[in-house]
C-alpha positions, 0 to 999 in steps of 0.5 A, a space after each residue: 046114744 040112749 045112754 048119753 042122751 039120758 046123761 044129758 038130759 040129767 045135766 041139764 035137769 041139774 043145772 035148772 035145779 042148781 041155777 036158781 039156788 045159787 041166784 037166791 044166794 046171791 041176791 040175799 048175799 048182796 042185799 044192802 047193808 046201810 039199814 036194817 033189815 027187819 023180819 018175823 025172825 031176826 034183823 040184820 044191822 051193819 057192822 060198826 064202832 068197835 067190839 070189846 069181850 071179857 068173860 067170867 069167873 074173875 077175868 075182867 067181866 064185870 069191870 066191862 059192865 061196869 065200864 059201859 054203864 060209866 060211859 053213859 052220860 045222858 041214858 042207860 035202858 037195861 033188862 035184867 034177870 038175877 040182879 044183885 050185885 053191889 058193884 053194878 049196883 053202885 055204878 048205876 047210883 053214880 050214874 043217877 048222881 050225875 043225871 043219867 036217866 036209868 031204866 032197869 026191867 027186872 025178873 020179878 020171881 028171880 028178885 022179888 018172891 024168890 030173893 030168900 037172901 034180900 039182895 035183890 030186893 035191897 039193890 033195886 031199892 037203892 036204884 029206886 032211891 036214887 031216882 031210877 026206873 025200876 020195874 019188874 016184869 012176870 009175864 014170861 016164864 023167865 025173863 033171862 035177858 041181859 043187856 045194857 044200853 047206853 046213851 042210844 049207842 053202845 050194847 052190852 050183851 051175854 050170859 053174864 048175870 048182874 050177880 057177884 056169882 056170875 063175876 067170881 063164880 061162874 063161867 060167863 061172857 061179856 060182849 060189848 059193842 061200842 058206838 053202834 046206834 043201829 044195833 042200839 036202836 033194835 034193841 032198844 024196840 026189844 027193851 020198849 016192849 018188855 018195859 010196857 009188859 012191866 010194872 013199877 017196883 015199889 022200895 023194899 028191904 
């Protein structure tokens, strides 16, 4: 009698201990998707548009880039560490010619006083010759992001570097969500805060 008693009293200790685990699972599993959820540590956007991936070396990474900076047709925001690539260079000067706002943050030791070769400071020179807002930004160790925004809407991510290693060389990722303004807006914050920790990069070669 003592031992089944004790073996009920366990189950029930169980049970309040499980109970209340799987009601928090629940609430936060329901928890309402049509907006973002912000806290110190992440947010949560809903799903939407649709979802496009290409990856490195020589299948098809860069060409995605280049693909969702020639869809913007009002504004483009991005961040940037290694930036040296002519092709996404070139199409962000066609986005200029045909009145897109560019604004581009930039690692200031990766392209600025480490850039032996000259090709970064070259190519954020041109996009400042053609009417972009180039600013280089130091206050991190390293400024590692890579992301475009496009017209509010579209997000590219990944490791890719705007580099012709990163599209011929390395290994790397590229992913593309389409037509997500509440995933464009989050980043968006992100981009408005890096951008006030920067400063104004002035045309050199």
């Amino acid at each position: 009698m003592h031992t089944s008693l004790s073996r009920i009293c366990l189950v029930a200790f169980a049970t309040l201990l499980i109970v209340p685990s799987a009601e928090a699972r629940k609430s936060k599993t329901t928890a309402p998707a049509s907006t973002a959820l912000h806290s110190s540590e992440s947010f949560s956007v809903p799903a939407a548009g649709n979802v496009e991936v290409a990856f490195s070396p020589n299948e098809g990474s860069e060409r995605l880039v280049i693909k969702v900076i020639d869809s913007a047709k009002t504004e483009l925001d991005l961040l940037t560490y290694s930036f040296t690539s002519a092709p996404v260079t070139q199409a962000l000067v066609r986005a200029r010619h045909r009145g897109v706002i560019v604004h581009l943050v930039a690692d200031q030791k990766e392209n600025i006083s480490a850039d032996r070769s000259g090709k970064a400071r070259a190519a954020l020179s041109a996009l400042t010759n053609a009417g972009a807002d180039v600013r280089t930004i130091r206050v991190y160790p390293i400024h590692h992001d890579k992301v475009v925004i496009a017209d509010h809407q579209t997000v590219e991510l990944g490791s890719f570097n705007y580099s012709d290693a990163a599209a011929h060389k390395n290994s790397e990722n590229v992913f593309v969500n389409w037509h997500n303004p509440k995933l464009a807006a989050v980043y968006f914050k992100h981009f408005e805060r890096n951008y006030a920790r920067s400063t104004k990069f002035s045309t050199r070669y």
